[in-house]
N, C-alpha and C positions, 0 to 999 in steps of 0.2 A: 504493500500500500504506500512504497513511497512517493508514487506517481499521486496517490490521493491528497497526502502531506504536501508536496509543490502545491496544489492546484488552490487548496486552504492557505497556505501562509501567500500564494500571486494575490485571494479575496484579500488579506489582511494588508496587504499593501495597496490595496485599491482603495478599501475605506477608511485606510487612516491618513490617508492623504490631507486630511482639511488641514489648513490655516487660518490662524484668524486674523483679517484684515481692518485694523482700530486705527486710524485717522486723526482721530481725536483727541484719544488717549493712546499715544505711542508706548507710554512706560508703564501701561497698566497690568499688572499681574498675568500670567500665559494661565490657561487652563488646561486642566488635564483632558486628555485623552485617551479614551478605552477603548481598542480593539481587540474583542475575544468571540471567536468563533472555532467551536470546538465542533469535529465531525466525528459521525458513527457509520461503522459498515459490520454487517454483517461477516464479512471476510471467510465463505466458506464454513461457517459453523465455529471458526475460532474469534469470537467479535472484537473489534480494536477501536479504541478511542482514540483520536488523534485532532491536534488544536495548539493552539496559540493565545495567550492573554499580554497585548502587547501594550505598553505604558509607554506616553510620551507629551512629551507641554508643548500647546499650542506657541506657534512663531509666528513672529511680524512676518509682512509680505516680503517678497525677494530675497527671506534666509534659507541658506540654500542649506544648512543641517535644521533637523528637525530635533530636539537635545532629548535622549530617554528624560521618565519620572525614575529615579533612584530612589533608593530606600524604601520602599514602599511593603507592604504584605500582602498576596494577594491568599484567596481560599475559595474553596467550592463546597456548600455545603445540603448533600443529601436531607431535604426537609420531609420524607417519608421516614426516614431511619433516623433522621438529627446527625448522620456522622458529619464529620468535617476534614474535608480533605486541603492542608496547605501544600501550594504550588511552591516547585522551585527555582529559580530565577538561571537562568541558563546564561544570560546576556543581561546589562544593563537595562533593564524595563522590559524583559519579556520571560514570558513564563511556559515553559511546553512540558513539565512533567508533574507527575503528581493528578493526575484526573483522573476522577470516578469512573468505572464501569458503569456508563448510562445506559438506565432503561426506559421504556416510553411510560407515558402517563406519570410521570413524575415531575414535582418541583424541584429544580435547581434553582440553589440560588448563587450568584458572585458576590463575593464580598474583597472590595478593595481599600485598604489604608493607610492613606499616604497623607502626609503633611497635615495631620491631625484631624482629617476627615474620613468619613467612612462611605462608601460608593458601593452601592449594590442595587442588581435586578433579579429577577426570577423568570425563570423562563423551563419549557417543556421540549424533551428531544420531538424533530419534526420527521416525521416518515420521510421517505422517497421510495419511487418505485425503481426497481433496477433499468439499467437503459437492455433494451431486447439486442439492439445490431448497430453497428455503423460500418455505413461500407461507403468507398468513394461512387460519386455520379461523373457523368459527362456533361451537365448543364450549366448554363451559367446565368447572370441577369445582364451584365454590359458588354463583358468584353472576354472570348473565348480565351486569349492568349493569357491571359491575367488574373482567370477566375478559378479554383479546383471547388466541385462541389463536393460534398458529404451530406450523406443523407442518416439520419438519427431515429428510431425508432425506438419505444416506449409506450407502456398501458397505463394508465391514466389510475390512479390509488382509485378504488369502489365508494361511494356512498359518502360521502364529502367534499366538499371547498377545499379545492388544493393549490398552492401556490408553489412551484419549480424556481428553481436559479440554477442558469445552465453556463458554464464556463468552457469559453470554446481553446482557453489559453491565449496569450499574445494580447491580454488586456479586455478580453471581448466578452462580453457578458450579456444577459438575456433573461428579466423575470418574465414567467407564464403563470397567468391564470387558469386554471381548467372550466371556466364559468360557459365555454361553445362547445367543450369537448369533454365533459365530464364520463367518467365510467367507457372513455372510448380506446383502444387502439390509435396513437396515433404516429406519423412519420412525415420528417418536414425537413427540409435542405438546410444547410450553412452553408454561405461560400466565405473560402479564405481567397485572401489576393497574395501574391507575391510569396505562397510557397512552390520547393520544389520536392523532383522526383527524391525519395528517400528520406525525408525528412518527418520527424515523429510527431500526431498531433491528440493531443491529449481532450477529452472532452469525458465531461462529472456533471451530473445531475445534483441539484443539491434542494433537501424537501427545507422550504422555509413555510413563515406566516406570514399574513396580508401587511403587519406594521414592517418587518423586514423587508419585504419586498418594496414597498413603499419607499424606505429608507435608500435602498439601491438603486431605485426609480430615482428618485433625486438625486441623490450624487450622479450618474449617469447621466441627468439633464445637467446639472451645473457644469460637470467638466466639459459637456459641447464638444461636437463632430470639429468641430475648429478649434476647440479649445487646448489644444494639445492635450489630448487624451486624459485619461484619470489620474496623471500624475502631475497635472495643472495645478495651480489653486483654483480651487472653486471661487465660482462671485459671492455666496456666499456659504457659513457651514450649516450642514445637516446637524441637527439633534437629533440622537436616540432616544434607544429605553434604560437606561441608567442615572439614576437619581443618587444626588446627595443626601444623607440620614442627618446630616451634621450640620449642615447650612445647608439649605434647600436653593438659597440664590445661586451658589455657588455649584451649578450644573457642570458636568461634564460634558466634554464630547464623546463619539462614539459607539458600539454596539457590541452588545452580549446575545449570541444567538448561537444553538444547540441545532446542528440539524446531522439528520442521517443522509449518507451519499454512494454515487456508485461513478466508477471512471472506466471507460473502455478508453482503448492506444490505434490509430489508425495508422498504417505507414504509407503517405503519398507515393503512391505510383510514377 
């Protein structure tokens, strides 16, 4: 599942991109930033949790390091059972060991504390359905010499409002609602531009919820087809779902979201 682990810490560089751009108040305090998104697969009957809880303060416009949050504690804590699991910091403000074996129908919650504040959400692991096939097409929408299709197939989870995040890798991202296609069978094209023959292209399905989704949606609109991709600054930042227990003014940036995924490997022809 290393290929799954890429495709989770590409997401975590994509939404923790914000900046915050103050005008006003050049010298006023950076805020913190939480990006954790922890994935689940099934893995063949062996299940794996795998994620990232990455800590970092907001920067003026045009600094081009974005400075980790040090010293900080983060934890996850199983609110079926009450365990409490502490994270251990691998790098300056990032955390990738120490997670629960998640199950679904449970609350997690995160709990972060740094600089005398305490930062936490609750959130439930989100299904996905396995993806069924990808195989390359011969289609394209503009331009034959420039365009390789892939075609994706996947069944649609039964009996529910489902929301998908699909990562085609190379920054490219894609929420889906199942609200025309519920309960269906369904299979639909990518094109990549400017790959070639032999080259390896990784696509995950990832089960999120309607506020996630949302949350992706807008970063997605802010960084703009022009705006130099998701690793712009945005015009302006996305808030999550992560709240302050301790000063409630003093919000964070960021998102804490639990979902179950599946990655097939295609190799360009």
């Amino acid at each position: 599942m290393k290929n799954g682990l890429r495709i989770l810490l590409s997401l975590f560089l994509f939404i923790g991109c914000e900046e915050t751009i103050d005008l006003d108040l050049p010298s006023s305090e950076p805020k913190l930033v939480i990006d954790a998104i922890i994935g689940f697969n099934q893995n063949d009957g062996d299940p794996i949790t795998i994620g990232q809880v990455k800590l970092t303060l907001s920067a003026p416009f045009l600094q081009e390091e974005i400075p980790p949050a040090e010293n900080a504690t983060v934890e996850i804590i199983d609110e079926e059972s009450g365990q409490t699991f502490p994270l251990e910091e691998s790098d300056a403000g990032v955390f990738i060991d120490g997670f629960p074996e998640l199950e679904f129908n449970r609350d997690y919650t995160l709990v972060v504390n740094y600089g005398g504040d305490t930062y936490t959400a609750t959130q439930q692991l989100n299904n996905s359905p396995p993806i069924n096939s990808v195989e390359q097409g011969d289609g394209f929408l503009f331009d034959e010499e420039e365009e390789t299709e892939v075609i994706i197939a996947f069944t649609d989870l039964p009996n529910e409002l489902n929301f998908y995040l699909f990562s085609f890798g190379f920054d490219n991202f894609l929420v889906v609602e199942d609200e025309f296609f519920e309960d269906s069978n369904i299979t639909f094209s990518y094109f990549y531009e400017d790959v070639e023959p032999g080259d390896l292209l990784t696509i995950t399905i990832l089960g999120i919820d309607k506020e996630f989704g949302t949350y992706i949606d807008l970063a997605l609109d802010q960084s703009g087809e022009n705006g130099g991709g998701p690793f712009a600054t945005p015009p302006a930042t996305v808030r999550g779902n992560i709240i302050n227990t301790t000063t409630p003014d003093n919000f964070p940036f960021g998102y804490f979201a639990l979902s179950e995924f599946d990655t097939e490997l295609l190799t360009v022809e």
